[in-house]
GUZA-64981 format. One record per residue: residue in three letters; z, y, x of N, C-alpha, C, O, CB in turn. Coordinates in pm, whole numbers, plus 50000, padded with zeros to 5 digits. Atoms other than C-alpha are relative to their C-alpha. Glycine has a CB too. Layout:
// GUZA-64981
ALA  Z  Y  X  Z  Y  X  Z  Y  X  Z  Y  X  Z  Y  X;
...
This chain:
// GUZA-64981
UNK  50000  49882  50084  50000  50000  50000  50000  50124  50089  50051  50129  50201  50122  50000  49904;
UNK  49996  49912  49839  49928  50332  50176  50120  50084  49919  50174  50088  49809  49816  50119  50076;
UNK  49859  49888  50020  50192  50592  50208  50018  50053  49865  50092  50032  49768  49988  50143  50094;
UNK  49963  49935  50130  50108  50823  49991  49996  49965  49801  49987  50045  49707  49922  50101  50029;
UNK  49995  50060  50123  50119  50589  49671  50163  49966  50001  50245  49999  49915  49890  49866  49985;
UNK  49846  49987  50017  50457  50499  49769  50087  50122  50000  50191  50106  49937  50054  49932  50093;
UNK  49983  49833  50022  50551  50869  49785  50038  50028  49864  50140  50064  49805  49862  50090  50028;
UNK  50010  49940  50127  50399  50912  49478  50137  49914  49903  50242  49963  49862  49822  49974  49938;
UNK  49919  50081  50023  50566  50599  49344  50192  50022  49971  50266  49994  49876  49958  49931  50103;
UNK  49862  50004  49956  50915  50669  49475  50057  50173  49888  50163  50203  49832  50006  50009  50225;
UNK  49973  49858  50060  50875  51049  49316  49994  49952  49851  50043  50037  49777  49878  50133  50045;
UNK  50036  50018  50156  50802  50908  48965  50149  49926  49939  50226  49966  49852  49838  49881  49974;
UNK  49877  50064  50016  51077  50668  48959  50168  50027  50004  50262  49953  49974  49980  49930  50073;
UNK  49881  49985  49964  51358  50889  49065  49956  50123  49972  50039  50184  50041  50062  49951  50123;
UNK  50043  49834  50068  51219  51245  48932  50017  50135  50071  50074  50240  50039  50089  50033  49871;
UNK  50027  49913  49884  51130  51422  49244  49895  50052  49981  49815  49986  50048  49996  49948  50120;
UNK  50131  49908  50017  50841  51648  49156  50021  50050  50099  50133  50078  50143  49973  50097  49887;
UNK  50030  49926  49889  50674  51804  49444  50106  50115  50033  50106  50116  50156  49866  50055  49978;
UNK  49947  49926  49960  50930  52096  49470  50137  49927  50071  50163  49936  50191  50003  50091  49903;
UNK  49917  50067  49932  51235  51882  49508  49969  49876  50093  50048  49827  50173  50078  49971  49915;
UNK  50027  50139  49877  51058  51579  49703  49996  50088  50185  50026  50049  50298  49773  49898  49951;
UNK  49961  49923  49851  51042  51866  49984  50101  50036  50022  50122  50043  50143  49947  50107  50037;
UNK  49907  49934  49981  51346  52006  49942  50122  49856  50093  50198  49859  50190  50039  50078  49836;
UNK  49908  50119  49956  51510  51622  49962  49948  49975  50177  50031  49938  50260  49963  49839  49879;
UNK  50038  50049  49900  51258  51576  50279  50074  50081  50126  50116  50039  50234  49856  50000  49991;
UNK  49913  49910  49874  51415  51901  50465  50143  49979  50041  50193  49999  50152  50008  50146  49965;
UNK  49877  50014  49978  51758  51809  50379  50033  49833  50130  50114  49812  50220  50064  49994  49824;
UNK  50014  50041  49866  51648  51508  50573  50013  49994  50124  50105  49946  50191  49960  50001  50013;
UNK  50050  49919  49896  51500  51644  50836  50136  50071  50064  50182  50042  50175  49886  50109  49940;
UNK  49882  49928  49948  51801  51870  50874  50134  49960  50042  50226  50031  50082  50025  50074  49925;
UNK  49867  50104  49939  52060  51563  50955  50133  49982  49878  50244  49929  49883  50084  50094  50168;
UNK  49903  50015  50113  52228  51591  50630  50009  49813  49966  49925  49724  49972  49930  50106  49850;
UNK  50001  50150  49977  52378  51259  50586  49934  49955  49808  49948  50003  49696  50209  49929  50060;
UNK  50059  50055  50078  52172  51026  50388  50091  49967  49855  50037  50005  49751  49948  49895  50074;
UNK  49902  50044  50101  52454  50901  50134  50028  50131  49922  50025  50117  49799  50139  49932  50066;
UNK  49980  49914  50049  52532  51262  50058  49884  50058  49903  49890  50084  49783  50043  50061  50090;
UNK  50159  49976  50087  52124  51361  49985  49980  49926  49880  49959  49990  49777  49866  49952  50086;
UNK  49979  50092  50092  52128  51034  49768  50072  50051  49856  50022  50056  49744  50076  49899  50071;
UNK  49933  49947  50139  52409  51174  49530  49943  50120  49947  49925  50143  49827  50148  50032  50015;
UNK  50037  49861  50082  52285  51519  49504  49847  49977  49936  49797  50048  49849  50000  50151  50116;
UNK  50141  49993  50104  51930  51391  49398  50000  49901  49897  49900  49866  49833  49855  49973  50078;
UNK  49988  50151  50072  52082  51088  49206  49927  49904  50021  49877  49856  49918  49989  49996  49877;
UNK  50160  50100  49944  51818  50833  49397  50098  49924  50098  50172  49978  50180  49824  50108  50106;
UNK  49929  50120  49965  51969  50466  49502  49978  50037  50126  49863  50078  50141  49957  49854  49951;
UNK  49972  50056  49847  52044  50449  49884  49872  49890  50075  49792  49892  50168  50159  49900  49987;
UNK  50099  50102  49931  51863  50142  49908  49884  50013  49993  49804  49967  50075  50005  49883  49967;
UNK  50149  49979  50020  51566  50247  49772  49974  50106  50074  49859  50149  50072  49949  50022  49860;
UNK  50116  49883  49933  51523  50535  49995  50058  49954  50131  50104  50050  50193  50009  50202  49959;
UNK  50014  50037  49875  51584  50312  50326  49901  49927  49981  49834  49923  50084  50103  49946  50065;
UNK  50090  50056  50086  51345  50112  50126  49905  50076  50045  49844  50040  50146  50023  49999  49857;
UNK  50104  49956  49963  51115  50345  50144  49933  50079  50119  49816  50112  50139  49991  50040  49925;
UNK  50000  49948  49826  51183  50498  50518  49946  49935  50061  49860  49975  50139  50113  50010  50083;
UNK  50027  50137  49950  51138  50153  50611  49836  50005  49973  49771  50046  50070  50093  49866  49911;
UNK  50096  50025  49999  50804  50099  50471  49912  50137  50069  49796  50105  50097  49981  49950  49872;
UNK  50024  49877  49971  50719  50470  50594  49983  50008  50149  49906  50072  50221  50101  50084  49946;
UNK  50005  50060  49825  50770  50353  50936  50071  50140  50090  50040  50190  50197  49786  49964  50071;
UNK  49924  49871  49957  51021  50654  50970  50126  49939  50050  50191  49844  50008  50028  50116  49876;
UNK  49838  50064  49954  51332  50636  51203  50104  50094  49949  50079  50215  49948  50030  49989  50181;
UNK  49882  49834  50074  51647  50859  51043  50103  49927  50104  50221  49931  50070  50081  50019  49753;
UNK  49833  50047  49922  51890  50683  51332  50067  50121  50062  50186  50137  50087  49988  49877  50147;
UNK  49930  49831  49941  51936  51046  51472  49934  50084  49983  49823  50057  49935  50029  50036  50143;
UNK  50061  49877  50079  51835  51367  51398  49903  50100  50065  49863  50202  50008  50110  50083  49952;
UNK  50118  50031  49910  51586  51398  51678  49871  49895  49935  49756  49923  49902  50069  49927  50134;
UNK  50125  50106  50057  51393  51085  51556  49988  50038  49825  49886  49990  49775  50056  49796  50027;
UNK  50027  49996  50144  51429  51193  51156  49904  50190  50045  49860  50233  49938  50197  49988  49866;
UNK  50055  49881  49947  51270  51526  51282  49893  49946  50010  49820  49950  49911  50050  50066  50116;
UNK  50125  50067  49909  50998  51348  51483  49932  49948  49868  49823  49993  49832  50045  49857  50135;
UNK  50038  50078  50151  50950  51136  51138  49935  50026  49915  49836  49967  49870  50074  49980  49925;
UNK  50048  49926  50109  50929  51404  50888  49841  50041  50064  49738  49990  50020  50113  50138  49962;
UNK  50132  49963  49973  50641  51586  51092  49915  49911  49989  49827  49927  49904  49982  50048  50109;
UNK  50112  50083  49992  50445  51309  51160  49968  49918  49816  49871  49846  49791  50047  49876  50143;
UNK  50063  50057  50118  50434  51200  50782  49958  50143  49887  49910  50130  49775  50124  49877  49927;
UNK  50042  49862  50055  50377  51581  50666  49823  49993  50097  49713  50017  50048  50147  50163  50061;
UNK  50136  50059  49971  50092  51480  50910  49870  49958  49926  49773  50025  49891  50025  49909  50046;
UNK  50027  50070  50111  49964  51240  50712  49976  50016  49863  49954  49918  49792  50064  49945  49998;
């Protein structure tokens, strides 16, 4: 499946319209811890390592979730 279907996918299922699917991606990006992002957008944990995972994104530090985001804003 390519990326951006799971994107889309992941935004439909958990009611991230384009304004907040960036906002969740910066808070990302910005080292905010994952468990915390999770509650404030109400979107399962597992499903969004779930979908890091298939994304082929690393979030282990906030150097590599940096490196991550760009390269799939890339894309």
């Amino acid at each position: 499946m390519r990326k951006s279907n799971l994107i889309v996918e992941f935004q439909k299922k958990f009611d991230l319209p384009d304004i907040k699917w960036k906002k969740f991606l910066s808070e990302v990006e910005s080292g905010v811890p994952l468990k915390d992002i999770c509650e404030t957008y109400n979107v399962k944990y597992d499903a969004v390592r779930y979908l890091f995972y298939n994304l082929n994104m690393d979030i282990s530090s906030k150097a590599k979730r940096k490196q991550s985001i760009l390269e799939l804003h890339k894309e």
